[in-house]
N, C-alpha and C positions, 0 to 999 in steps of 0.2 A: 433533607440532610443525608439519606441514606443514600440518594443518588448521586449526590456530591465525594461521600466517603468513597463510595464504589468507584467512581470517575478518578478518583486519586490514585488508589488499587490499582487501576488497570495501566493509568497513564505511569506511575512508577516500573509495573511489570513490562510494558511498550519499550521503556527508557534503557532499563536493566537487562532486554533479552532474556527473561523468563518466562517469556508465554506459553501456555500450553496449550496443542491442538487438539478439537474434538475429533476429526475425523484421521486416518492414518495418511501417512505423508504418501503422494503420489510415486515416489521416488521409492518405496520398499519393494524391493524385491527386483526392483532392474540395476541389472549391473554393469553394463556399460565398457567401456575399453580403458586403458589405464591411460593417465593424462603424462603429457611431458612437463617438468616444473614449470616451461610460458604459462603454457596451460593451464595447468592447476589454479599461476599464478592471475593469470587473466578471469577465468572463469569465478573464484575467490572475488574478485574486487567485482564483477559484476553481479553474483548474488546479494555483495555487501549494497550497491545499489538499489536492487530491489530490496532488500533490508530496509534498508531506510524508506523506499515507500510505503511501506508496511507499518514503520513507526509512522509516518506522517497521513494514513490515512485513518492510524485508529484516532489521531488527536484532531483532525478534521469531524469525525464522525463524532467523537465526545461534545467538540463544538458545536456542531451541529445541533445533536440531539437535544444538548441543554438546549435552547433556545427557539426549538422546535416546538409552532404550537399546535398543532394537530398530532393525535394519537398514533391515527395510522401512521403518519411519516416520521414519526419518533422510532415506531415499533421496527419499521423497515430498515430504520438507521440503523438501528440497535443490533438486528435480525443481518446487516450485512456485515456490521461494525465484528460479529463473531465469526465470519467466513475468512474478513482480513485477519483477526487474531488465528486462524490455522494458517494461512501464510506469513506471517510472521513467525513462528513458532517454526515453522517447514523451512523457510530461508536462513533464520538462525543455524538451523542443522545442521544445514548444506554447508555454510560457511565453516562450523566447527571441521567436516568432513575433507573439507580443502584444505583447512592449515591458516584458515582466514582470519579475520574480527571483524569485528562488526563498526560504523562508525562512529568517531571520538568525538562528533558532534550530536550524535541524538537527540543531548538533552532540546540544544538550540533548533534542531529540525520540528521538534515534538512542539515546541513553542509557537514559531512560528505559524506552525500550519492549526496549531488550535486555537489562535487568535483570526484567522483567515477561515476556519468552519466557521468559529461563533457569530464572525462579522456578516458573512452571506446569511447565519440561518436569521440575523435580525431585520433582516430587510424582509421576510416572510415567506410561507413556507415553497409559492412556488419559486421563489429566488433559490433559497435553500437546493430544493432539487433540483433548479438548472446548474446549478454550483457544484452538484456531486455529479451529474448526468455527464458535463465537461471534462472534469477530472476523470470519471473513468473512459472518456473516449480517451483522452491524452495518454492514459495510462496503457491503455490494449496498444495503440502504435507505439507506445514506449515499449514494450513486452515483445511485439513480434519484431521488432529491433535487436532487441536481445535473444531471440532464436537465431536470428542470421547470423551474430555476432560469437553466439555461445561455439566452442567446438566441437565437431561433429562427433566427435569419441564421445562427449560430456553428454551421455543420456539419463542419466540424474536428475543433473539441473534442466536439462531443455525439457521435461519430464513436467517437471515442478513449475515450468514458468507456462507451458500450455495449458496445465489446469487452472493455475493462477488467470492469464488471462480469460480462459471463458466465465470463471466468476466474475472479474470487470463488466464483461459483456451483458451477464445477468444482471448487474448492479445499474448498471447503464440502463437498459429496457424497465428496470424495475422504477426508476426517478423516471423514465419518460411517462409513462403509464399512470403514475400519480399525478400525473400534470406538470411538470419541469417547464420555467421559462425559455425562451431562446437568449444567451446571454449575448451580450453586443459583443462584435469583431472585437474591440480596443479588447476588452475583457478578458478574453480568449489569446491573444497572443501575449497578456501580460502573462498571463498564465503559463502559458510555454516558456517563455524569456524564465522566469523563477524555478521551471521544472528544470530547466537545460543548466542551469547555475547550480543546481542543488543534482544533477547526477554529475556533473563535471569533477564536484566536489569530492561527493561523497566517492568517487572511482578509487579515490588516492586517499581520502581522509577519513 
């Protein structure tokens, strides 16, 4: 019951953009070149992007974890599931900083994707971790997309999105290493297809 209450906690703070980060934003203290309103305007709608992967990765890992039957790979979910709550918390900022919001769909992203953790971790635990292993490969080429994309003045956000991906990368090796299946091709491009629909979206909404 206590993890269920907690799971609620967090998944309502995810929703509402109140997370708060343990570690300090990688973005303190660089200050970067002043943006033109595209700019501001563009780079705004691409942190709200990653925003939302952030909402969708803590409700994948609350999925996950419930349903998770081994210790270790609960722990590790758990233990990663707090690295994405500092990027959340850090992209939330960045947006406020821009003049942005965040998007007006949350609630439905948070959904989604915690019915799509819970449904991989029930298949067992190495499904589970080739399910997260995938996501975060998808997510680091989503991320160094969004370095090429960001503008070169915005060293802020390009800032925040470099440390963000080398956490991916850790999170990646961490589900290899635990043993993560290899998920099937079909698997893996449905998974694209739903990424690419959900930042299309979320750029504008």
């Amino acid at each position: 019951m206590d993890r269920l209450v907690s799971g609620f906690d967090r998944a309502l703070r995810a929703v509402a953009g109140v997370a708060e980060s343990r570690r300090p934003s990688p973005a303190a203290g660089v200050q970067g070149e002043a943006l033109s309103p595209q700019e501001r305007d563009h780079s705004a709608a691409l942190m709200r992007v990653n925003h939302v992967g952030e909402v969708c990765a803590q409700a994948l890992y609350e999925g996950q974890a419930l349903v998770a039957r081994n210790d270790v790979v609960r722990h590790s979910l758990s233990q990663a599931a707090e690295e994405e709550r500092d990027h959340l918390a850090w992209c939330a900022a960045r947006i406020d900083e821009l003049g942005g919001r965040a998007s007006l769909l949350n609630p439905l992203w948070y959904l989604g994707s915690f019915a799509m953790g819970a449904g991989a971790g029930l298949l067992g635990d190495r499904w589970n971790l080739a399910f997260l292993a995938e996501t975060e490969r998808q997510v680091e080429e989503h991320l160094t997309g969004h370095l090429q994309d960001l503008p070169e003045s915005d060293e802020r956000s390009r800032k925040l999105v470099e440390v963000m991906r080398a956490d991916e990368a850790k999170h990646r090796q961490t589900a290899i290493a635990l043993g993560a299946a290899q998920l099937p091709e079909p698997v893996k491009v449905a998974m694209r297809l739903a990424a690419r629909v959900m930042t299309t979206v979320s750029y504008r909404v």
